[in-house]
N, CA, C and O atoms as a DFTB+ gen file, in Angstrom:
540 C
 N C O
     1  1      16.750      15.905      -4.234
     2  2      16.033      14.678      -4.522
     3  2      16.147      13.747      -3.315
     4  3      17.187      13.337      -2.800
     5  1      15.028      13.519      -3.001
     6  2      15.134      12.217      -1.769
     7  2      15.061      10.838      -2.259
     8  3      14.596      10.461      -3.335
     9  1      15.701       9.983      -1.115
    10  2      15.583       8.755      -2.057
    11  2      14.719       7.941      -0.706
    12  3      14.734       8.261       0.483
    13  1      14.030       6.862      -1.333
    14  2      12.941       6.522      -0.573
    15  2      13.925       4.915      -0.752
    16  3      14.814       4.493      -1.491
    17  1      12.836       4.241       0.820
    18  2      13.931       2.980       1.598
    19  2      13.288       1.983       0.106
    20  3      12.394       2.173      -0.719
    21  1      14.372       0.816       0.366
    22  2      13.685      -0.269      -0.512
    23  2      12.313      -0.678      -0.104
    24  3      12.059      -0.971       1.064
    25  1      11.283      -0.704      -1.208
    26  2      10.074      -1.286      -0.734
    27  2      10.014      -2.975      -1.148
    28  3       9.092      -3.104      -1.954
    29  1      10.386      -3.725      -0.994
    30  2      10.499      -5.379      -1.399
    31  2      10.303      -5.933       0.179
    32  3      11.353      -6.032       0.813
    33  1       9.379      -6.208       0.697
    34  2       8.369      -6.851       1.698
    35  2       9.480      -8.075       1.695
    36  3      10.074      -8.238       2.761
    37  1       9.769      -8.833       0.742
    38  2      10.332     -10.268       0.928
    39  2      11.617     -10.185       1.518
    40  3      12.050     -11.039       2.292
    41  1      12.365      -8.953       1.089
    42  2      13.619      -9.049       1.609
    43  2      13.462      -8.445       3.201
    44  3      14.500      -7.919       3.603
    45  1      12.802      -8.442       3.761
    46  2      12.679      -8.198       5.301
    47  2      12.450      -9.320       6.236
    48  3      11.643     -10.247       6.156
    49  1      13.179      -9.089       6.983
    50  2      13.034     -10.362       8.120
    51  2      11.375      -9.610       8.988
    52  3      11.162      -8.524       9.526
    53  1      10.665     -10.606       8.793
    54  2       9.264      -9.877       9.356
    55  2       9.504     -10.550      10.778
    56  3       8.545     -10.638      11.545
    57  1      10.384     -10.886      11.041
    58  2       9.743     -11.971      12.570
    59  2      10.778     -10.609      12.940
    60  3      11.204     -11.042      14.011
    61  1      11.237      -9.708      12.831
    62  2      12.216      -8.961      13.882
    63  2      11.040      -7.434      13.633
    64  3      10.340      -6.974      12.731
    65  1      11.327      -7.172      14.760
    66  2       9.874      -6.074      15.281
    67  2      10.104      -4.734      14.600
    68  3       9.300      -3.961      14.081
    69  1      11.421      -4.672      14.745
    70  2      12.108      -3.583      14.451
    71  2      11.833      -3.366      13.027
    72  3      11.549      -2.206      12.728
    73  1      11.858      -4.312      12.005
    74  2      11.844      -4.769      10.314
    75  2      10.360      -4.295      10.469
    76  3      10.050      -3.136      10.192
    77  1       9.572      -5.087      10.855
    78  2       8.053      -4.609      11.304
    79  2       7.472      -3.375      11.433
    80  3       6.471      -2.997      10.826
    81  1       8.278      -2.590      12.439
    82  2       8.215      -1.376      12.656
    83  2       8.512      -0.251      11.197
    84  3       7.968       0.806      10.876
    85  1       9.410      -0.906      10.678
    86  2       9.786      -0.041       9.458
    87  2       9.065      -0.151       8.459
    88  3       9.161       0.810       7.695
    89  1       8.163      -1.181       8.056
    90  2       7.255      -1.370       6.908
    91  2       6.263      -0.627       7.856
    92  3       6.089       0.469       7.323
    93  1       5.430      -0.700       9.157
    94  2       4.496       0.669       9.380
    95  2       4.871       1.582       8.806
    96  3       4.171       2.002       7.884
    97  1       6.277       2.325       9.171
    98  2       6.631       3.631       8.738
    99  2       6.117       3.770       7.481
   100  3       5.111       4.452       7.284
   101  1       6.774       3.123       6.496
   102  2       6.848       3.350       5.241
   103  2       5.043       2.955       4.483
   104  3       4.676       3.592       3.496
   105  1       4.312       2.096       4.988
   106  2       3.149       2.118       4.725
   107  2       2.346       3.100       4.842
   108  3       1.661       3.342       3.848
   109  1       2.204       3.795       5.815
   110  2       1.666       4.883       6.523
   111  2       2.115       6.231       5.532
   112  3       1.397       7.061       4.975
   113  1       3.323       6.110       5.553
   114  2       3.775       7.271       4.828
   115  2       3.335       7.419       2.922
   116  3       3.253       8.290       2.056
   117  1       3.164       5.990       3.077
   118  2       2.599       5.525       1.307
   119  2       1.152       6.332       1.673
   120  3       0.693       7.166       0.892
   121  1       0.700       6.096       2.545
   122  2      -0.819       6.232       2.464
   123  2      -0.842       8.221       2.777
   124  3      -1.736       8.978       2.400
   125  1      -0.287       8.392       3.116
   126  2      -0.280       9.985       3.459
   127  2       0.153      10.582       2.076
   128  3      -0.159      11.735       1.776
   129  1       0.944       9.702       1.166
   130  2       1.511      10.471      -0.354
   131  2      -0.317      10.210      -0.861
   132  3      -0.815      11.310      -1.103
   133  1      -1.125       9.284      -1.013
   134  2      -1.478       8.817      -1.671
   135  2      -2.995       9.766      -1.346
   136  3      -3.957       9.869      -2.106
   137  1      -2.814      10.419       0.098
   138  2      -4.490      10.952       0.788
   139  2      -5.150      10.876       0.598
   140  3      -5.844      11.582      -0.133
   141  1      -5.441       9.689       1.295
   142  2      -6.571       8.294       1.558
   143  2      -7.011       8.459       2.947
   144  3      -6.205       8.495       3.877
   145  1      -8.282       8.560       3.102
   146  2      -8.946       8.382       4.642
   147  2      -8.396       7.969       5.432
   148  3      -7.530       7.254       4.928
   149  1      -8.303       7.951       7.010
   150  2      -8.284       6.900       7.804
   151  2      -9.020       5.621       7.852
   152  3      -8.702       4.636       8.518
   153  1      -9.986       5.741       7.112
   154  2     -11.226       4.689       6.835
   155  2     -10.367       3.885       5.988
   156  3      -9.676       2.933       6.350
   157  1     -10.464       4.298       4.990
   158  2      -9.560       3.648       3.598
   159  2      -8.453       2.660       4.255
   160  3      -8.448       1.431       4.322
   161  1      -7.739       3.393       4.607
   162  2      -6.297       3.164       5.379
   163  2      -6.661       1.990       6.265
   164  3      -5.957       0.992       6.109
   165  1      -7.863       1.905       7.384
   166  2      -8.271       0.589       8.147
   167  2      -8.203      -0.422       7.173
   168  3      -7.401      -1.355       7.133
   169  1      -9.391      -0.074       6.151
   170  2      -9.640      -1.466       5.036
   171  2      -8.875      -1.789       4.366
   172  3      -8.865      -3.019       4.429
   173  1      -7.794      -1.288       3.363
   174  2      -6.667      -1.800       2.906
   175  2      -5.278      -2.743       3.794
   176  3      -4.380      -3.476       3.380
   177  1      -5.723      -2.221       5.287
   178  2      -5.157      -3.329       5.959
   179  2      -5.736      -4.351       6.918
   180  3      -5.055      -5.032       7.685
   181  1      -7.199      -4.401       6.793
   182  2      -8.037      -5.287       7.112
   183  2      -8.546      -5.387       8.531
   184  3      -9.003      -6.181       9.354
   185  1      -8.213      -4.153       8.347
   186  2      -8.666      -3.603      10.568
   187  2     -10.168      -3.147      10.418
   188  3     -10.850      -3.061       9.397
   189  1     -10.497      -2.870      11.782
   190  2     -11.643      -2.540      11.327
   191  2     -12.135      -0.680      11.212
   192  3     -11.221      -0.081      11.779
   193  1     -12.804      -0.029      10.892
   194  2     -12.741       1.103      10.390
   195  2     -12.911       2.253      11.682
   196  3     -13.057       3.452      11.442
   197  1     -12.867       1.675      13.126
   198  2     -12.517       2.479      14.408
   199  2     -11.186       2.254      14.771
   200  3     -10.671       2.617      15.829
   201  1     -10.571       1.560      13.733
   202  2      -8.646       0.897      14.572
   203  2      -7.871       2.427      14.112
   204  3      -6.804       2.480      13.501
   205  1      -8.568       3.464      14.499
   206  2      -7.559       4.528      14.350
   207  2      -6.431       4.743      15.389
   208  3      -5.503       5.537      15.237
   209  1      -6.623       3.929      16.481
   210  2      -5.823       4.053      16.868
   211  2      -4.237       3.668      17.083
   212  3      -3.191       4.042      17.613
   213  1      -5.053       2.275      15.986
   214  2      -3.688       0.917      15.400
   215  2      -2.877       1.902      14.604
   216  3      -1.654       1.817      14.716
   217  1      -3.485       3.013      13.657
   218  2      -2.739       3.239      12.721
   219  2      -1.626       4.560      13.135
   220  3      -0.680       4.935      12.442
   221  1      -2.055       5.117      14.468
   222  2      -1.756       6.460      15.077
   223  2      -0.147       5.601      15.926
   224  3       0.938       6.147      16.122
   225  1      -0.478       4.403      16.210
   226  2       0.441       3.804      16.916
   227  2       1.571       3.065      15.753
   228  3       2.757       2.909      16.047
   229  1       1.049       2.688      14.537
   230  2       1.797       2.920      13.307
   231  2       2.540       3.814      13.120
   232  3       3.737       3.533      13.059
   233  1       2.099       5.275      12.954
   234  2       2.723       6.224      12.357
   235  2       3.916       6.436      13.535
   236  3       5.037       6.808      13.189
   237  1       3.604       6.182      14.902
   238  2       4.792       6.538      15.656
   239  2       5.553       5.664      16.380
   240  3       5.820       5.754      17.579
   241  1       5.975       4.611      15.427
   242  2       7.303       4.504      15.347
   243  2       6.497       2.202      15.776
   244  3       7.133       1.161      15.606
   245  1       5.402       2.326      16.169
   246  2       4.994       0.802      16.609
   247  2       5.051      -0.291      15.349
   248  3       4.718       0.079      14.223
   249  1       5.370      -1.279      15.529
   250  2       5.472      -2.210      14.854
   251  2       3.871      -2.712      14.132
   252  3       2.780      -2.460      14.643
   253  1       4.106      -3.517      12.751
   254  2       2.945      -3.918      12.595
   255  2       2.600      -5.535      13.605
   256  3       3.464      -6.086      14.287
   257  1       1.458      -5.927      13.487
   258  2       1.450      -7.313      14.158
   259  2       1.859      -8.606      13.300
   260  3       1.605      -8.736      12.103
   261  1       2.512      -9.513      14.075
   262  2       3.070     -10.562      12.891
   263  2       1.732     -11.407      12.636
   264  3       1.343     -12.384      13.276
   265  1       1.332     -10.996      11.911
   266  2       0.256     -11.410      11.046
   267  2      -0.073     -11.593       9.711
   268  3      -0.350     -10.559       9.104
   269  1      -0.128     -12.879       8.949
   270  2       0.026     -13.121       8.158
   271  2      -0.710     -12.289       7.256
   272  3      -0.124     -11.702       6.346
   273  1      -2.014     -12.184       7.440
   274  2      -2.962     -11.342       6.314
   275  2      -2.606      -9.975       6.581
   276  3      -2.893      -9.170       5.695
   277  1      -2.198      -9.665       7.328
   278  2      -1.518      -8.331       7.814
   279  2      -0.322      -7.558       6.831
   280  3      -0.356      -6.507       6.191
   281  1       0.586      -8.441       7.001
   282  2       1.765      -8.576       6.598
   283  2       1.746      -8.579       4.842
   284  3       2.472      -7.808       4.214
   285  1       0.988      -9.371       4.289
   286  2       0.856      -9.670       2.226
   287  2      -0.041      -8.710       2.727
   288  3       0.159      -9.243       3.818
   289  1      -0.745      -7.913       2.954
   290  2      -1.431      -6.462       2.607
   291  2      -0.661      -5.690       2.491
   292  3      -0.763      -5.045       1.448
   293  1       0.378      -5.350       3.330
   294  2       1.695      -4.691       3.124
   295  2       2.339      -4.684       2.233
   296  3       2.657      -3.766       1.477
   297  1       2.602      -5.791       2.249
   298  2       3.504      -6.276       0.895
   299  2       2.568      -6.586      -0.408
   300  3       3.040      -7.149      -1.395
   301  1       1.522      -6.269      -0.349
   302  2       0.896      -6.272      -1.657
   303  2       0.750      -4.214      -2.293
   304  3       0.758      -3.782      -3.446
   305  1       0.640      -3.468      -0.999
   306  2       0.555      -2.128      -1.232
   307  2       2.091      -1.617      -1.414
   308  3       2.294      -0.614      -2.098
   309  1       2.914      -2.146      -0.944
   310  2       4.093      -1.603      -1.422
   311  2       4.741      -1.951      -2.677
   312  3       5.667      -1.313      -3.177
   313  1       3.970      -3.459      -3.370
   314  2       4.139      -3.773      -4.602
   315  2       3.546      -2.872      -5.271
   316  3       4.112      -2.216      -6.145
   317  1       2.096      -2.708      -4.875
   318  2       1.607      -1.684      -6.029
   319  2       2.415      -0.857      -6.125
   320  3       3.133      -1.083      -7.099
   321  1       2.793       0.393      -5.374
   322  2       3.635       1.580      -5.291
   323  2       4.480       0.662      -6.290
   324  3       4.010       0.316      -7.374
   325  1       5.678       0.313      -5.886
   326  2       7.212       0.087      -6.477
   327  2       6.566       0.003      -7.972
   328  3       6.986       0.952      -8.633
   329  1       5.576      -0.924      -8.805
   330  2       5.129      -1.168      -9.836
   331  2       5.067       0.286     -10.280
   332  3       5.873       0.862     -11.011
   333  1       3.847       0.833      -9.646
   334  2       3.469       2.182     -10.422
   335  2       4.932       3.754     -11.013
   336  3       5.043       4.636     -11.865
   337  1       5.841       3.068      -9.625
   338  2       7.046       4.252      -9.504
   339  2       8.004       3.554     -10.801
   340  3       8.782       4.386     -11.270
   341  1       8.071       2.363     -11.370
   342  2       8.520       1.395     -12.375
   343  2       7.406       1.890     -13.665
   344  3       7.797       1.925     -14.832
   345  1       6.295       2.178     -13.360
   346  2       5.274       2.482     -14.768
   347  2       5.781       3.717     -15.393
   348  3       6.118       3.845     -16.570
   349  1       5.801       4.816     -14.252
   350  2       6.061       6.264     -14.301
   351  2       6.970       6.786     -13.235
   352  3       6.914       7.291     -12.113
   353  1       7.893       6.391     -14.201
   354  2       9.382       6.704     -13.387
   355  2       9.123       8.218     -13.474
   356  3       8.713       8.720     -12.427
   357  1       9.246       8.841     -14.271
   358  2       9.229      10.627     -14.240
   359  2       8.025      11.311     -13.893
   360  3       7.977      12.538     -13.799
   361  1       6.993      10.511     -13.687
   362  2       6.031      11.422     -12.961
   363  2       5.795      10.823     -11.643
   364  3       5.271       9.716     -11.518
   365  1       6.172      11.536     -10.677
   366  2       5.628      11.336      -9.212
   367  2       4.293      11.535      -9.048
   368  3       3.388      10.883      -8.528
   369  1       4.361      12.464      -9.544
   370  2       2.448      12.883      -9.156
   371  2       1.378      11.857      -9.872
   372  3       0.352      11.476      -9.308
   373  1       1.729      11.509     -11.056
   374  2       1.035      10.224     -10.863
   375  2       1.060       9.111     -10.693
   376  3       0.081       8.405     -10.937
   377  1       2.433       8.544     -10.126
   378  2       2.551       7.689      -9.316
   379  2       1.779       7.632      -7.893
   380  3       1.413       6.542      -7.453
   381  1       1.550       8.787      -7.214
   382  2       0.730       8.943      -6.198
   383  2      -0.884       9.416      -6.891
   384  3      -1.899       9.112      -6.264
   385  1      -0.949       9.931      -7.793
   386  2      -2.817      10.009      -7.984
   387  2      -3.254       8.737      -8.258
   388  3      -4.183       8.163      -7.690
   389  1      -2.577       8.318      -9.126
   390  2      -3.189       7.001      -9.488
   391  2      -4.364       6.508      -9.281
   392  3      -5.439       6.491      -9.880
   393  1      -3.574       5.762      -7.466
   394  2      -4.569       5.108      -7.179
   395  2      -6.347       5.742      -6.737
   396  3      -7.387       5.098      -6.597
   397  1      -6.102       7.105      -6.630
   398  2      -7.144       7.826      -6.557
   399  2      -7.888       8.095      -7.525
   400  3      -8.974       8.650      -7.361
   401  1      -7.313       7.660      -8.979
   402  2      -8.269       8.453     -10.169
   403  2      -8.912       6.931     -10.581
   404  3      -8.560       5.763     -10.413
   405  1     -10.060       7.630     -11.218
   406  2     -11.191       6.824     -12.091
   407  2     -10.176       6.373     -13.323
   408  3      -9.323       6.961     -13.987
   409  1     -10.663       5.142     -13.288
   410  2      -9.915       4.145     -14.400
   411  2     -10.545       3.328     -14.790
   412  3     -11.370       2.681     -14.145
   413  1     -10.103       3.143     -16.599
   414  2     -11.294       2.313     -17.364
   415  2     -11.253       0.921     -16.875
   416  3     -12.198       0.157     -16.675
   417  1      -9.802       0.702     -16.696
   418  2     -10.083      -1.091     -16.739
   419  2     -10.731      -1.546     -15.215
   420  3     -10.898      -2.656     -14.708
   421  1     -10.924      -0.603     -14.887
   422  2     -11.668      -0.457     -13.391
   423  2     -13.132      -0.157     -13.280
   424  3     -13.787      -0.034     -12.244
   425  1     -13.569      -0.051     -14.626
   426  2     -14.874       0.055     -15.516
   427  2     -14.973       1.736     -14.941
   428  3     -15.997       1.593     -14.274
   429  1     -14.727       2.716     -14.818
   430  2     -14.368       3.686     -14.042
   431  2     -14.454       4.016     -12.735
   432  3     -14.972       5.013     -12.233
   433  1     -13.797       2.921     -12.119
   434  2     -13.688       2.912     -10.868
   435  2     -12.338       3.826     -10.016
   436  3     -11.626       4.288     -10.908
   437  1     -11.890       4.140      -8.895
   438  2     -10.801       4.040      -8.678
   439  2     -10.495       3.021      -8.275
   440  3     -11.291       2.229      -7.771
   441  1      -8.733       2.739      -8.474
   442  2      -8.298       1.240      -7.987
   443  2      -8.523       1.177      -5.896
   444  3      -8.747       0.255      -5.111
   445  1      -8.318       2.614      -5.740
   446  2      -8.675       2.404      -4.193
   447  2      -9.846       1.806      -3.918
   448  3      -9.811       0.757      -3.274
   449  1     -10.818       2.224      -4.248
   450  2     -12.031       1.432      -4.493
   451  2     -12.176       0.328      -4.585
   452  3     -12.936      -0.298      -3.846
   453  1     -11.225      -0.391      -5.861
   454  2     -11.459      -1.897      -6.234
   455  2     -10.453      -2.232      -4.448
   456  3     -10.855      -2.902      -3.496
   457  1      -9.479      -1.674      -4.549
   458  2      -8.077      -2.487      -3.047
   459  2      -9.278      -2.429      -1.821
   460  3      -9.214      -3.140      -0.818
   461  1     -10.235      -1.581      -2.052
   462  2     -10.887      -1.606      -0.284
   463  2     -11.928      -2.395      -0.002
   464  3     -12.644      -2.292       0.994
   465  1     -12.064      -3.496      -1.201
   466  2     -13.049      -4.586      -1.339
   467  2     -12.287      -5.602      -0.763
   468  3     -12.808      -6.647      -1.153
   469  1     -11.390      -5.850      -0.088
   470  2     -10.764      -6.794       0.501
   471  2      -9.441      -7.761      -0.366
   472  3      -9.056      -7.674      -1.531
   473  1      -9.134      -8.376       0.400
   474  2      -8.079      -8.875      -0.258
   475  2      -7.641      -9.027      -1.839
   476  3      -6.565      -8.695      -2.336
   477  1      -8.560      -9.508      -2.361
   478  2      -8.862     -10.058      -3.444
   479  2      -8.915      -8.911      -4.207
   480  3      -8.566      -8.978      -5.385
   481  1      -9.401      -7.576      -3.598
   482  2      -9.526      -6.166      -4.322
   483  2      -7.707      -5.670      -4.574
   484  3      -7.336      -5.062      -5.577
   485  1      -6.799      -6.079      -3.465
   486  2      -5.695      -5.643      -3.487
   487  2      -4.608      -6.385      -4.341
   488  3      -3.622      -5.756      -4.724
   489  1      -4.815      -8.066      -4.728
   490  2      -4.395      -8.768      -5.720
   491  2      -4.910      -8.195      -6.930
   492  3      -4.078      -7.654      -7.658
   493  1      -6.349      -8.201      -7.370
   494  2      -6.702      -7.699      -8.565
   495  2      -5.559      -6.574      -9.156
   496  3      -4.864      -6.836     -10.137
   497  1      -5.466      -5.216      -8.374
   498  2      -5.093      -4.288      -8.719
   499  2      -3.407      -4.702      -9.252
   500  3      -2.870      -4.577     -10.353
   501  1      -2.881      -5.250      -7.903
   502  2      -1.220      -5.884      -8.288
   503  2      -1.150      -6.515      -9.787
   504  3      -0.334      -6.325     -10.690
   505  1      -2.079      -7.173      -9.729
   506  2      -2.450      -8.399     -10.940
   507  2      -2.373      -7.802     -12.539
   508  3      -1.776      -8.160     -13.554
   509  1      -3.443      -6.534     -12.147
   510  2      -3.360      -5.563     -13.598
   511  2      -1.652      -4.869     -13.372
   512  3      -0.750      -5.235     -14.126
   513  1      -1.440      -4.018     -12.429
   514  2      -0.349      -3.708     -12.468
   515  2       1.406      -4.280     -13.042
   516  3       2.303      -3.789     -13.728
   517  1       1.210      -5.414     -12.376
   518  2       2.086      -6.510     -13.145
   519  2       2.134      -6.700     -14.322
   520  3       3.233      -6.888     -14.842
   521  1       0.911      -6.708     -15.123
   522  2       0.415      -6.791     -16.263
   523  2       1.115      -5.919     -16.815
   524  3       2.089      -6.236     -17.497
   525  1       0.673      -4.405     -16.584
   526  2       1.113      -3.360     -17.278
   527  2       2.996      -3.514     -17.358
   528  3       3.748      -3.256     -18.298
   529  1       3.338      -4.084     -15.834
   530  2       4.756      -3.225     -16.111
   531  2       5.476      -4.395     -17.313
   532  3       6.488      -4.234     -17.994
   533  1       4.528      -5.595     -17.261
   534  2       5.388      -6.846     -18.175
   535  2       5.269      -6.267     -19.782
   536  3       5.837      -6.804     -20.733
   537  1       4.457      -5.125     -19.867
   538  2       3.790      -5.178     -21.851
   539  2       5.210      -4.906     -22.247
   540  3       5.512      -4.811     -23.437
């Protein structure tokens, strides 16, 4: 059994590069459980959909930019995760389909879908999620 780093965005010092560097890791690596485009992957962090190369410099080992809208995208996708791994503690696998499958309250949307409408797509989803883990 592996155990995966804390995902809580708040408890990181974001102004140290290094802290920075480690939420890439772990974002990147969310998005590779989750196999989501490179496209996808731009828009959920608000780059634009040729920044493949932002994300290639992500995966190896580069810091994200201290950027505020940057940064709560992060920390809004690693909320989702932690929520969903809190929904369905014993299933991994759908902790990672999830966000890929058609869902009603999403009118049958996927939630990736609703998160790649921009910000407001990535609160929505947290928003229901929260929801769920409070019933």
């Amino acid at each position: 059994m592996t155990t995966e780093p804390a995902l809580e965005i708040n408890r990181v010092d974001i102004t140290s590069k290094s802290s920075r560097a480690s939420l890439a890791r772990m974002v990147t690596k969310l998005f590779d459980h989750w196999g989501i485009t490179s496209t996808d992957q731009c828009s959920l962090l608000g780059l634009s959909p040729t920044s493949r190369m932002t994300l290639s410099r992500y995966r190896k080992g580069g810091s994200l930019d201290n950027n505020v809208d940057l940064l709560g995208r992060v920390g809004h996708l690693l909320g989702i995760h932690k929520s969903l791994r809190i929904i369905f503690p014993y299933n991994r696998d759908l902790v990672y389909e999830w966000v890929t499958s058609p869902n009603r309250r999403f009118d049958g949307k996927t939630p990736l879908e609703i998160m790649c409408h921009g910000y407001e797509g990535l609160l929505a989803v947290r928003r229901y999620l929260d929801f769920e883990r409070g019933r």
